[in-house]
VOGU-3710 file (C-alpha; in Angstrom, 3 decimals, decimal comma):
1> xxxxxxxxxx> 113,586/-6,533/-50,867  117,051/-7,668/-52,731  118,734/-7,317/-49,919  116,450/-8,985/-47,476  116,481/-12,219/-50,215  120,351/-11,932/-50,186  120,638/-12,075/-46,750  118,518/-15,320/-46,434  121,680/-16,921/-47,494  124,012/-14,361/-45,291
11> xxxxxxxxxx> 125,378/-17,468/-43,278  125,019/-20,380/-45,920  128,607/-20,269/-47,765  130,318/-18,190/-45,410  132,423/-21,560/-44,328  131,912/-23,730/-47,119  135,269/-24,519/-47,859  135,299/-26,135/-44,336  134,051/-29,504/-45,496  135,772/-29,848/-48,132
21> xxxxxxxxxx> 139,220/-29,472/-46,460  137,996/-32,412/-44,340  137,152/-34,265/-47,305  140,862/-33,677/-48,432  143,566/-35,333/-47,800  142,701/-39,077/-47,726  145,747/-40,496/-49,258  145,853/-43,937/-50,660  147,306/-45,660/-54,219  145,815/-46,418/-56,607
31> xxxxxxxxxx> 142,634/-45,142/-56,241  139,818/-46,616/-57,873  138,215/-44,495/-61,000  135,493/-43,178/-58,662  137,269/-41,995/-56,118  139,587/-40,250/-59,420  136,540/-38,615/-60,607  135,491/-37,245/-57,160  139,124/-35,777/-56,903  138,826/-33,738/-59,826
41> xxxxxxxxxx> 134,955/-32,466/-58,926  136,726/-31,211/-55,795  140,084/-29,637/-57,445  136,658/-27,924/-59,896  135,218/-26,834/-57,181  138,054/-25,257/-55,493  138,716/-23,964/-58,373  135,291/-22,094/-58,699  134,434/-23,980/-61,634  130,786/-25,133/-60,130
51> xxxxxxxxxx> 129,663/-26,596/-63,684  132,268/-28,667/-64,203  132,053/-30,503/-60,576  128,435/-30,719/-60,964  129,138/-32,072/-64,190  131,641/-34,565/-63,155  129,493/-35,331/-59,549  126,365/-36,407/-61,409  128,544/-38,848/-63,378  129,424/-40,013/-60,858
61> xxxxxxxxxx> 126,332/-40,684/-59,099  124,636/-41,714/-62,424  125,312/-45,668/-61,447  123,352/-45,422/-58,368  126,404/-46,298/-55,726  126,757/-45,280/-52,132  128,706/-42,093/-52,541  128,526/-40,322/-49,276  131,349/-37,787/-50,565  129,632/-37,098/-53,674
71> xxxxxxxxxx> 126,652/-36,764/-52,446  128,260/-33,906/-50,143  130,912/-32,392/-52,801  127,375/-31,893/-55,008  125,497/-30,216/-52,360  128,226/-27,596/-51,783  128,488/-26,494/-55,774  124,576/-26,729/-56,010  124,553/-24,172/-52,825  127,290/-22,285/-54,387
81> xxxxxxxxxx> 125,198/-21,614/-57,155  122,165/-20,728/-55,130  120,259/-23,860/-55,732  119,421/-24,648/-52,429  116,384/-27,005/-53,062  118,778/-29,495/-54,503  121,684/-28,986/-52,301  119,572/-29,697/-48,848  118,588/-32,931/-50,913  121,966/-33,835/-51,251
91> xxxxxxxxxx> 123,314/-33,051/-47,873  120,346/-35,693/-46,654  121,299/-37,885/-48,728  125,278/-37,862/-47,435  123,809/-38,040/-44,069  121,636/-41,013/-44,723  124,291/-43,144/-46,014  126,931/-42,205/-43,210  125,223/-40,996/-40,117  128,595/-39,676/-38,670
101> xxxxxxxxxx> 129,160/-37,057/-42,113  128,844/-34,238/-39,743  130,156/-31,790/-42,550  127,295/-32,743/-44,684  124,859/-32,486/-41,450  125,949/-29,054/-40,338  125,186/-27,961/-44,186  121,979/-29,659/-43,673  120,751/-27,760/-40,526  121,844/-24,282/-42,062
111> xxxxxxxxxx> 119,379/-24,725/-45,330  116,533/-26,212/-43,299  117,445/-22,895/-40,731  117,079/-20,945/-43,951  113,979/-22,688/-45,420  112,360/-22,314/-42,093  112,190/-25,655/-41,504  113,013/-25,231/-37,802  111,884/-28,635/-36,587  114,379/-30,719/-38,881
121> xxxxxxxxxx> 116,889/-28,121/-38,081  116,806/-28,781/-34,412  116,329/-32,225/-34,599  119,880/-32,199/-37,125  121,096/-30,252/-34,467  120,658/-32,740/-32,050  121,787/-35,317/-33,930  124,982/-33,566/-34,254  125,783/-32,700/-30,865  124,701/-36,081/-29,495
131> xxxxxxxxxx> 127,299/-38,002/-32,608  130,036/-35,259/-31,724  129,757/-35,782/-28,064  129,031/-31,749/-28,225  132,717/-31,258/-29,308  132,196/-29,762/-32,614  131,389/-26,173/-32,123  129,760/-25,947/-35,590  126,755/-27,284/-34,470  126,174/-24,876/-31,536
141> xxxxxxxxxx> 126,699/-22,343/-34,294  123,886/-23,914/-35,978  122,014/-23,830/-33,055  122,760/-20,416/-32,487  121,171/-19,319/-35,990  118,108/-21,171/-35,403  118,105/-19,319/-32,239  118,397/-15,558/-34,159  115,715/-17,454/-36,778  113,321/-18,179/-33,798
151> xxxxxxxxxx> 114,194/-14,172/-32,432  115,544/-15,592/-29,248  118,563/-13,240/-29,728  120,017/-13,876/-25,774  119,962/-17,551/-26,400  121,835/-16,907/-29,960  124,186/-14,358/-27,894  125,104/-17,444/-25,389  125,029/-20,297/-27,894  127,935/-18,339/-30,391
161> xxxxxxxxxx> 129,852/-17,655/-27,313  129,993/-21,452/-26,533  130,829/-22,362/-30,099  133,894/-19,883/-29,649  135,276/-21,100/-26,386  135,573/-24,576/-28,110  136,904/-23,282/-31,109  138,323/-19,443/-30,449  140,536/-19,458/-33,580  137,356/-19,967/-35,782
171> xxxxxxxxxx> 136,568/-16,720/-36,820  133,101/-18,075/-38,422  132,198/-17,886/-34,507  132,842/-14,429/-34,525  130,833/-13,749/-37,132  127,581/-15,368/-35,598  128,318/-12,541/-33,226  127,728/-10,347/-35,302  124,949/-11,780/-37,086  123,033/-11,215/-33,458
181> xxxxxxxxxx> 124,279/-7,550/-33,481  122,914/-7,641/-37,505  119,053/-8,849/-36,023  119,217/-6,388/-32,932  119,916/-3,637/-35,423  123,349/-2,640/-33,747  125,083/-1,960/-37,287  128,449/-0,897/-35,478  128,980/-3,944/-33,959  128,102/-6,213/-36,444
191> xxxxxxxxxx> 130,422/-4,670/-39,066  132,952/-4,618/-36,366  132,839/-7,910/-35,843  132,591/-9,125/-39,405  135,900/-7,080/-39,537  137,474/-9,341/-36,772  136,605/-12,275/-38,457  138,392/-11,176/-41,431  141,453/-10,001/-39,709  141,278/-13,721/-38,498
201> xxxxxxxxxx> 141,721/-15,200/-41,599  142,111/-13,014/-44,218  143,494/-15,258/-47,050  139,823/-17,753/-46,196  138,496/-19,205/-49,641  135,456/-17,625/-47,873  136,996/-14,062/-47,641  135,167/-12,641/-51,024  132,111/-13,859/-48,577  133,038/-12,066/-45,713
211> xxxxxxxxxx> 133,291/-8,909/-47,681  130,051/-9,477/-49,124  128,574/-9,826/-45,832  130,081/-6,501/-44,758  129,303/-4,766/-47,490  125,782/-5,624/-46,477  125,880/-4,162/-43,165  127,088/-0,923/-44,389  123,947/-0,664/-46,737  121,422/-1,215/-43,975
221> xxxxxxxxxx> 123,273/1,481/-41,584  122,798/3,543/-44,940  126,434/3,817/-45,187  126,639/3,721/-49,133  130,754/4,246/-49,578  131,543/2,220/-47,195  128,519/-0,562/-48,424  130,094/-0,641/-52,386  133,574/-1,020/-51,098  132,722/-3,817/-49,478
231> xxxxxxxxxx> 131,002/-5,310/-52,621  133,844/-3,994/-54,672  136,117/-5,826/-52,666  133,981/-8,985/-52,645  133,787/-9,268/-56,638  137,563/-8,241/-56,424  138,187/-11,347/-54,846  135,565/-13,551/-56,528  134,285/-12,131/-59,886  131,553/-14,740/-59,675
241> xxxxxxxxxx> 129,839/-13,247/-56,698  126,921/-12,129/-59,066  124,774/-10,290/-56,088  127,926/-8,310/-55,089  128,161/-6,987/-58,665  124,393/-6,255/-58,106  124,573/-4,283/-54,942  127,525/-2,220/-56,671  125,183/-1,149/-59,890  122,387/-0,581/-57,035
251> xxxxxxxxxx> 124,314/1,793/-54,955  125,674/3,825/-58,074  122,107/3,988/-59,657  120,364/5,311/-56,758  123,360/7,641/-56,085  122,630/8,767/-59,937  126,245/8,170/-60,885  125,068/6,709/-63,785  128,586/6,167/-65,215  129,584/4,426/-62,395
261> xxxxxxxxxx> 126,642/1,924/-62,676  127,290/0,411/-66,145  130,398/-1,966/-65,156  129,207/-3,650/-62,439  125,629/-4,097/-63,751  127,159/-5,479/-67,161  129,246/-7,706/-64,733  126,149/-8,865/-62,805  123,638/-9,617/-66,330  126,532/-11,468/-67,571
271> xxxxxxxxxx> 126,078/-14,098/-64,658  122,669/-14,029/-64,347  120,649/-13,048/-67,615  117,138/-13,530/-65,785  117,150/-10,097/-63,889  114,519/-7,289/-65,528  115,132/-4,631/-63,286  119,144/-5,635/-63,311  118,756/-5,243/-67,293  116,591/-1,921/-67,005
281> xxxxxxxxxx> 119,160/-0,221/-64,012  121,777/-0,679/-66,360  119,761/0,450/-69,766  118,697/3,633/-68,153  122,539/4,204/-66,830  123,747/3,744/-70,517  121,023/6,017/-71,434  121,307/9,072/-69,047  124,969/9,134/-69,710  124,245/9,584/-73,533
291> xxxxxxxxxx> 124,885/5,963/-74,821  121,047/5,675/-76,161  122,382/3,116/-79,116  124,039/1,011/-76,173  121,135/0,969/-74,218  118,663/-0,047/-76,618  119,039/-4,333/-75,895  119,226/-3,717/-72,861  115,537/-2,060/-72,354  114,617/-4,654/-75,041
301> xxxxxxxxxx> 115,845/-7,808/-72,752  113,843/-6,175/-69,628  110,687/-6,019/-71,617  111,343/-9,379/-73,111  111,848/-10,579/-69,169  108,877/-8,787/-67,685  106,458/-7,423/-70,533  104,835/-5,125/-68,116  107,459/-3,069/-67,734  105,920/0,055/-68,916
311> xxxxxxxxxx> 108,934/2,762/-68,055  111,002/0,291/-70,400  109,456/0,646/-73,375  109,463/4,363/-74,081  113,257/4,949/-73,618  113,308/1,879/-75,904  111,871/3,544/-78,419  113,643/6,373/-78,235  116,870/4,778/-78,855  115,302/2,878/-81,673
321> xxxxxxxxxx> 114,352/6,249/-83,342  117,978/7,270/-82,406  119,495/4,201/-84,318  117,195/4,918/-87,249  115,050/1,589/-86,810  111,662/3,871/-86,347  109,793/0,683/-87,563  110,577/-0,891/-84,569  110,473/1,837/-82,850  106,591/2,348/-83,532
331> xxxxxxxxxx> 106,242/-1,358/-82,316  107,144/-0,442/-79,183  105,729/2,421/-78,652  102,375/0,663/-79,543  103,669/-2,351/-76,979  103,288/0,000/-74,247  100,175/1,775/-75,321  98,310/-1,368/-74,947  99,812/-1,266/-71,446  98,877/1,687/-71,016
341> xxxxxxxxxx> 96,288/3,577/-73,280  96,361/6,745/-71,375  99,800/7,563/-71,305  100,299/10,844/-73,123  104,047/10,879/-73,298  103,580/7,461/-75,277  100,987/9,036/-77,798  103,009/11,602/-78,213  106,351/9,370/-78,812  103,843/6,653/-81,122
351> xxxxxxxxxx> 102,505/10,037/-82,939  106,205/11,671/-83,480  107,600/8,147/-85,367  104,708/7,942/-86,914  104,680/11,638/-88,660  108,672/10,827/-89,680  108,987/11,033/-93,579  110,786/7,177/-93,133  107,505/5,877/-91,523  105,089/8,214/-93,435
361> xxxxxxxxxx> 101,867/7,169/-91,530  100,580/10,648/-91,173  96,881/10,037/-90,528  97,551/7,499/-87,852  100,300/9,916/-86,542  97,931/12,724/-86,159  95,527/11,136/-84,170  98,019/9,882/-81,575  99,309/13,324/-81,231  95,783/14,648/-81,008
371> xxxxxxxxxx> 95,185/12,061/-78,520  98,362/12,997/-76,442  97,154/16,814/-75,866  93,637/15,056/-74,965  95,113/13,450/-72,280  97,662/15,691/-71,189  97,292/19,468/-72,875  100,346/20,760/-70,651  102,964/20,091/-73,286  104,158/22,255/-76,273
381> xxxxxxxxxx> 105,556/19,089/-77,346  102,786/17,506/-79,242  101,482/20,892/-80,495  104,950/21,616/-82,432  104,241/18,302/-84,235  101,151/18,258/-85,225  102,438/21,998/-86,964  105,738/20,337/-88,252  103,204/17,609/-90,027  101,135/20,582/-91,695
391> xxxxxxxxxx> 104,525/21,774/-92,455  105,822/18,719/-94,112  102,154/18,685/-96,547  102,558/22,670/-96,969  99,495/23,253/-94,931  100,921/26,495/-93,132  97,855/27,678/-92,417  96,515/24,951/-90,491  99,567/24,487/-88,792  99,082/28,195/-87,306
401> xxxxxxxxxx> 96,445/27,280/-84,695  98,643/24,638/-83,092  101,526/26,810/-82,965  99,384/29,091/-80,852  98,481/26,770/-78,849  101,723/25,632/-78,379  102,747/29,101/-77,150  99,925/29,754/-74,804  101,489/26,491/-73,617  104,823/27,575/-72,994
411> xxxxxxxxxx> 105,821/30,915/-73,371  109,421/30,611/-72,774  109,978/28,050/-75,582  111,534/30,179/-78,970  110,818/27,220/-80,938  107,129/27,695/-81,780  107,353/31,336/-82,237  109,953/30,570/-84,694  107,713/28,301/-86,609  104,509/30,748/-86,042
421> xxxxxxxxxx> 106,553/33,080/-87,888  107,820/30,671/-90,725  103,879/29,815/-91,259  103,388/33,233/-92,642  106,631/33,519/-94,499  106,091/29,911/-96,578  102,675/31,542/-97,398  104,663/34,958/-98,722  102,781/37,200/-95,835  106,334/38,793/-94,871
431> xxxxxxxxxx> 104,802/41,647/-93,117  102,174/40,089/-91,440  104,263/37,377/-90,101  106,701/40,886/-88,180  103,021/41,629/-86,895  101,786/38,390/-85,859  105,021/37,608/-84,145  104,962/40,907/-82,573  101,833/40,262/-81,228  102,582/36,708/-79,284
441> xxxxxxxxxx> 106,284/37,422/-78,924  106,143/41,070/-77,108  104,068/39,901/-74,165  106,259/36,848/-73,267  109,268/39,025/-73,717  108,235/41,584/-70,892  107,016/38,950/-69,191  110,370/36,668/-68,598  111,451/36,569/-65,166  115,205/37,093/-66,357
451> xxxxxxxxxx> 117,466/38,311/-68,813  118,995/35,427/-70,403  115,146/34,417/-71,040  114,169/37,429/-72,868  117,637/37,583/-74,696  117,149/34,101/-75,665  113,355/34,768/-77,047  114,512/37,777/-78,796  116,900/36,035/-80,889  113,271/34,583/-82,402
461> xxxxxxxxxx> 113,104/37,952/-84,465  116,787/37,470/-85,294  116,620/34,606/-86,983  113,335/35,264/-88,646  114,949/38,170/-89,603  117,991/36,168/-91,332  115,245/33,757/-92,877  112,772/36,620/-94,683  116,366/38,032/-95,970  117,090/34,575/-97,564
471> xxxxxxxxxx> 113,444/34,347/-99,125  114,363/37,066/-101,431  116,705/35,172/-103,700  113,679/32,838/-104,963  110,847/35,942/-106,231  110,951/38,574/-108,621  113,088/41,613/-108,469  110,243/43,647/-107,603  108,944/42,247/-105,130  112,295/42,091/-102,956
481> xxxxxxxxxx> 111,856/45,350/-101,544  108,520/43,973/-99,434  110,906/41,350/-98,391  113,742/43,158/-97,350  112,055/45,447/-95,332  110,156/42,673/-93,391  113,525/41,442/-92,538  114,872/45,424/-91,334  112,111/44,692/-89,384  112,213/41,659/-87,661
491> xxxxxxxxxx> 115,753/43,121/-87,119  114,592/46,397/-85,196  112,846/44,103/-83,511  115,660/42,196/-82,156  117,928/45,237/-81,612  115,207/46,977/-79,448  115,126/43,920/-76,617  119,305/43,297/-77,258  121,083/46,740/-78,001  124,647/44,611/-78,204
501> xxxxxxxxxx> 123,718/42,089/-80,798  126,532/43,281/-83,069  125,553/40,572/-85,898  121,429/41,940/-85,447  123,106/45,002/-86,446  125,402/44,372/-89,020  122,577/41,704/-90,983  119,796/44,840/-90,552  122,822/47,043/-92,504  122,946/44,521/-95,140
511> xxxxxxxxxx> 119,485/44,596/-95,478  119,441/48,290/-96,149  122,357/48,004/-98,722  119,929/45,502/-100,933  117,000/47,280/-99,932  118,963/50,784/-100,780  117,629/52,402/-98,007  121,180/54,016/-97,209  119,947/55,669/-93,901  119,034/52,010/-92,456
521> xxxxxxxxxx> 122,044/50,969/-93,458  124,378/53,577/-92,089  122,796/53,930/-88,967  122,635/50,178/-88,142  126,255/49,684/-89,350  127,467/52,334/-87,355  125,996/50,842/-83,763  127,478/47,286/-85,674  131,475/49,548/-85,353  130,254/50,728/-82,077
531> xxxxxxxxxx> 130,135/47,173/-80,528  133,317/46,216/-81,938  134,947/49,391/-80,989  137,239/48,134/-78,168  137,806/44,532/-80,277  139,766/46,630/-83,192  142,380/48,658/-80,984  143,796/44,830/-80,288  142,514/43,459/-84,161  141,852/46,413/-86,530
541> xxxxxxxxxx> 140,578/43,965/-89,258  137,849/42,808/-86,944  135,990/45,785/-88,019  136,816/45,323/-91,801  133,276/44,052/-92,927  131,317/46,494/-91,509  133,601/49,440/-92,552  132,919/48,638/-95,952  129,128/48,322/-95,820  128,972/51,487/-94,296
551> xxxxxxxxxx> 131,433/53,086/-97,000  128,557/51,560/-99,635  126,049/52,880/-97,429  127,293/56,471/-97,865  127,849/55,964/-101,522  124,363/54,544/-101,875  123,399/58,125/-99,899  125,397/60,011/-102,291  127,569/60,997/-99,258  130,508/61,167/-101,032
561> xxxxxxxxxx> 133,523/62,471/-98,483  132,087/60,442/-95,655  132,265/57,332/-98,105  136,191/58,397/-99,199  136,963/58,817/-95,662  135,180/54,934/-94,661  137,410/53,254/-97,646  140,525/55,315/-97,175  140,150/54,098/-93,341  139,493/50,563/-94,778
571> xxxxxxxxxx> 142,918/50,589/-96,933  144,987/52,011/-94,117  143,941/48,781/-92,138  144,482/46,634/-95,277  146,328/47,857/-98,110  145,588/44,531/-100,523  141,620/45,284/-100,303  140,531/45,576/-103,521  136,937/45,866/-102,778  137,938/49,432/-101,138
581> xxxxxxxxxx> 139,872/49,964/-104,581  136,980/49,254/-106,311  134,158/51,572/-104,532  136,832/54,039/-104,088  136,987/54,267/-107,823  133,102/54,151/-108,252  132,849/57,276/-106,400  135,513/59,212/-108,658  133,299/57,434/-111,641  129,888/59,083/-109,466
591> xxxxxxxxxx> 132,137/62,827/-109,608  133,421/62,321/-113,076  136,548/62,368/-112,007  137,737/59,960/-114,496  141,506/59,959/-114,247  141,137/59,174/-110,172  138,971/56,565/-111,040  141,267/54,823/-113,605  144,110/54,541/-111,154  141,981/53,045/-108,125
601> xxxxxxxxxx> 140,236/50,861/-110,568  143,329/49,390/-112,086  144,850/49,364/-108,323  141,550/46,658/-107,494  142,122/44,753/-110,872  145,696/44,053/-110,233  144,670/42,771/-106,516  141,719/40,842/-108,095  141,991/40,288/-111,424  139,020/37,824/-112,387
611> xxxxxxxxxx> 136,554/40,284/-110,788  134,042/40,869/-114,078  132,481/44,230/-112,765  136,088/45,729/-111,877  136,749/45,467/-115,980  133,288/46,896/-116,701  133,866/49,880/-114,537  137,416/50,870/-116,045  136,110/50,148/-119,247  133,532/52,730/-118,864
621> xxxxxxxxxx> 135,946/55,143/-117,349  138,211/54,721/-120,373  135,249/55,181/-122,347  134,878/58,619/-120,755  138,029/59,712/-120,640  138,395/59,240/-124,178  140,999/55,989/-124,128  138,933/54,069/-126,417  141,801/51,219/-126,937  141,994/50,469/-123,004
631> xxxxxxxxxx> 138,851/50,948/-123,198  137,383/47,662/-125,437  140,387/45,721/-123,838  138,861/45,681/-120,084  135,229/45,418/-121,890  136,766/42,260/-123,796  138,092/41,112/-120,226  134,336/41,278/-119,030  132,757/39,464/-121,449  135,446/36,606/-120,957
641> xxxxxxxxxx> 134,864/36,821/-117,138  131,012/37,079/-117,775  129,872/36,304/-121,444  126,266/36,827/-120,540  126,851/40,344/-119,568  124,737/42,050/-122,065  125,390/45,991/-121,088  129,879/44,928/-121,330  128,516/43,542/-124,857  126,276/46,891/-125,825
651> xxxxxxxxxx> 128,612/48,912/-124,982  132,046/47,012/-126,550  130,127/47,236/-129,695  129,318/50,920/-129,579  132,826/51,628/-128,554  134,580/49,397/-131,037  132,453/51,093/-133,374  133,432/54,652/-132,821  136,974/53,578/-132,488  137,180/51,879/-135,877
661> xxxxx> 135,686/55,160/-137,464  138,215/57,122/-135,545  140,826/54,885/-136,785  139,076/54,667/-140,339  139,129/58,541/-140,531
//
């Protein structure tokens, strides 16, 4: 349909520089004011400057004088700015008051010819040819577009090829050629001999128009390169050509190259500000290529254009919500539900805002959710929601049903699991949320079509697993060990579906340390070295972390050599670890050896010196080796590392005591 209107006009300025190169050139001094002002309308509207030489015409014409050249000068910036009403009043106006304008007559037949006014047309026509003695081949061109108008495409055919053997340098002939080629649906011929016409006269005012033209012929024969270069090159010429910038925006939005859309649609709204679906092509372009904040007036200007513009208003709320304005946001959303009241995807969008702590309208939000899965059950969307909402109030329980549903909905989406699991976890039920998630997660798992999809909904017990461990720090001691072994066991979980997870196994090794289940722990830390076997012959540190866990691991199993052996390996990969000092010295403190434990603990000290529990440990191995002066000096060093450390301040006292008795006696 844009293209059909554009082409209306395909003919209309191709030549309209013609009359006013006759107008120019009437020398004569001085001229009168008039005849001044006209001069500079016409060096306007050579200029492109349209306004101005309107401006300056009607001035002109304001004292109600015979102006024949006005009258014409006017009708060609009107037409150049697509006001064609009042530009075919003009050009009958020139011809009334000088019956021989024949510029301003030929002008006149085209926009009857395009208004359909075919009976003034011919009888301008006529007029013309009879005043020009059928000399002036412009007027069998006009003849010959009333003939293509009327479909008499032979006659049209004949009547161009008369205009050219008058005039064969007049490459406007050439194009009426064409233009019967264009109505006969020969798109070869027409583009070919649009070209010839522009080979004519390449540097024409009316070149930009040519282009144009060509550029149209391309899109009908669905060629779409070819179509925007000829639009590109039109605009090129004359940035003004609004419809050019139009067509380019057009062709790069349909194509989908949405980057490639946003200049020349910004280019066309900046000439004509009127266009909804100009102002919505070039929203949705800024939006698909991630420029949501960018797009937002723009999907507000189409809806303020043409209010029933449903697609407009959703996006337009998304970007809304994206630049924090959720207020607005809701307004829109609720614009386009009056629109359209059984639109889930905008209940759903109205609900979300609506359930955000900045809005806070929870009760209102609910319902619109609610209403959304009425409408349209098919999406997990609204179902994670209405949870998240229970979530926000601490209502895990109620949340669970949704999150069910949610599931049932979409199988392959880890969010909801994740939150199914979380439901039972806020409420402290740490095993039962391993065995509910089991129970939903297990089925979907063996029932993924691929890899990557099971991987991917495994990592669900992963990062459960990682969650339950982090619930620990906020309860009692004794009720930790529940917790951590929920978390071993969301890790199994993982490990069973993904048997390379290297940090599934290292986090379930942790989780034995704290848990002190040394067997978990050694076992999963070994399979952690396993997986990073090949990664340490290039980077032996890489395997540091879990070395060391596993060296606690044996020491929590009382498996002393195997634990020597771990930290021994962990020093010969990094001599300055004091950590491997340290345990290295707990086990001589586990075998009483207290002299071997002395030097490894001093060893970790002087690598670490602000460590409290280094100090505490040497202090007791002074203590037992009888070097009661070393001895209160590390215990000292504790207490100023960690003064609330009541067993370093029991046991400096008992100490100090026996040493001042020794040193008494």
């Amino acid at each position: 349909m844009w293209i059909a209107g554009l082409y209306r006009g395909k003919c209309l300025g191709v030549f309209l520089a013609l009359g006013v190169l006759l107008l120019a050139g009437m020398a004569g001094a001085p001229e009168p004011a008039e005849a001044q002002s006209v001069g500079a309308a016409r060096a306007a509207y050579d200029g492109g400057n349209y306004d101005e030489a309107i401006s300056i015409l009607r001035d002109v014409l304001s004292n109600g004088k015979k102006n024949t050249d006005a009258h014409y000068l006017l009708g060609l910036a009107l037409k150049r700015q697509g006001h064609t009403d009042e530009a075919l009043s003009e050009f009958d106006i020139a011809v009334d008051q000088q019956k021989k304008n024949h510029d301003a007559r030929f002008e006149l037949s085209l926009l009857q010819i395009e208004k359909g006014q075919f009976e003034e047309a011919e009888k301008s026509i006529r007029e013309g040819l009879k005043r020009t003695k059928e000399k002036d081949a412009r007027f069998f061109y006009s003849e010959g577009q009333l003939a293509i108008a009327q479909d008499d495409l032979q006659s049209a055919m004949v009547l161009f090829t008369r205009a050219r053997g008058i005039d064969p340098q007049n490459p406007l002939y050439v194009q009426g050629l064409g233009d019967v080629y264009e109505a006969q649906n020969v798109w070869g011929l027409a583009i070919t001999n649009y070209r010839q016409a522009l080979a004519m006269q390449p540097d024409s005012p009316d070149a930009a128009m040519t282009h144009y033209r060509i550029g149209q012929l391309h899109f009908k024969a669905r060629q779409w390169n070819e179509s925007y270069a000829g639009f590109r090159k039109a605009t090129e010429l004359d940035p003004t050509l609004k419809d050019a910038w139009f067509q380019q925006g057009f062709i790069q939005y349909v194509a989908e190259r949405y980057p490639l859309a946003v200049e020349p649609l910004e280019k066309y709204v900046a000439l004509d500000d009127t266009n909804a679906e100009a102002y919505f092509m070039l929203a949705e372009s800024l939006n698909k290529t991630r420029r949501i904040k960018m797009a937002v007036p723009h999907y507000m200007k189409t809806v303020e254009l043409d209010p029933g513009k449903i697609e407009a208003y959703l996006p337009m709320g998304d970007g809304l919500v994206a630049e924090g304005m959720y207020t607005e946001a809701v307004n829109a959303y609720k614009e386009a539900l009056m629109q359209n009241a059984d639109n889930a995807e905008l209940h759903f969008s109205l609900g979300w805002v609506q359930t955000q702590p900045e809005v806070g309208l929870y009760d209102e939000g609910i319902v619109n959710l609610k209403k959304s899965i009425e409408l349209d059950g098919s999406s997990e969307k609204p179902y994670i929601q209405l949870a998240l909402v229970y979530f926000d109030q601490e209502k895990y329980g109620e949340a669970i049903p949704y999150l069910e549903e949610a599931i049932r909905v979409n199988p392959n989406d880890q969010n909801p699991y994740a939150y199914y699991g979380r439901s039972f976890i806020k409420q402290g039920q740490y095993g039962q949320a391993v065995t509910a998630v089991k129970a939903v997660l297990e089925p979907a798992i063996q029932a993924a079509e691929n890899e990557r999809t099971k991987l991917t909904l495994s990592n669900v017990y992963y990062n459960l697993g990682r969650e339950i461990y982090g619930e620990a720090r906020d309860v009692e001691r004794d009720q930790r060990p529940a917790i951590y072994s929920a978390s071993i066991d969301m890790y199994r979980a993982k490990v069973s579906h993904d048997s390379t997870s290297y940090t599934a196994f290292l986090n379930m090794g942790i989780a034995g340390l704290v848990a002190s289940e040394g067997a978990v722990a050694r076992d999963a830390l070994m399979h952690a070295l396993n997986l990073r076997s090949e990664e340490a012959e290039e980077d032996p540190k890489s395997i540091l972390q879990p070395l060391k866990f596993l060296g606690t691991a044996y020491l929590i199993l009382e498996d002393f050599s195997n634990a020597r052996t771990t930290f021994q390996r962990v020093l010969e990969i990094d001599p300055t670890d004091h950590e491997a000092y340290y345990r290295l010295g707990f086990d001589r403190v586990m075998n009483e050896d207290w002299g071997g434990a002395i030097g490894r603990l001093r060893k970790a000290i002087e690598l670490k010196p602000d460590e409290a529990s280094y100090h505490l440990l040497l202090a007791q191995a002074y203590t037992n080796s009888q070097q009661l002066g070393p001895a209160i000096r590390h215990y000292r060093e504790c207490l100023k590392l960690d003064p609330n450390n009541g067993r370093a301040r029991e046991q400096l006292n008992t100490v100090r005591e026996i040493y001042e008795q020794l040193q008494g006696g």
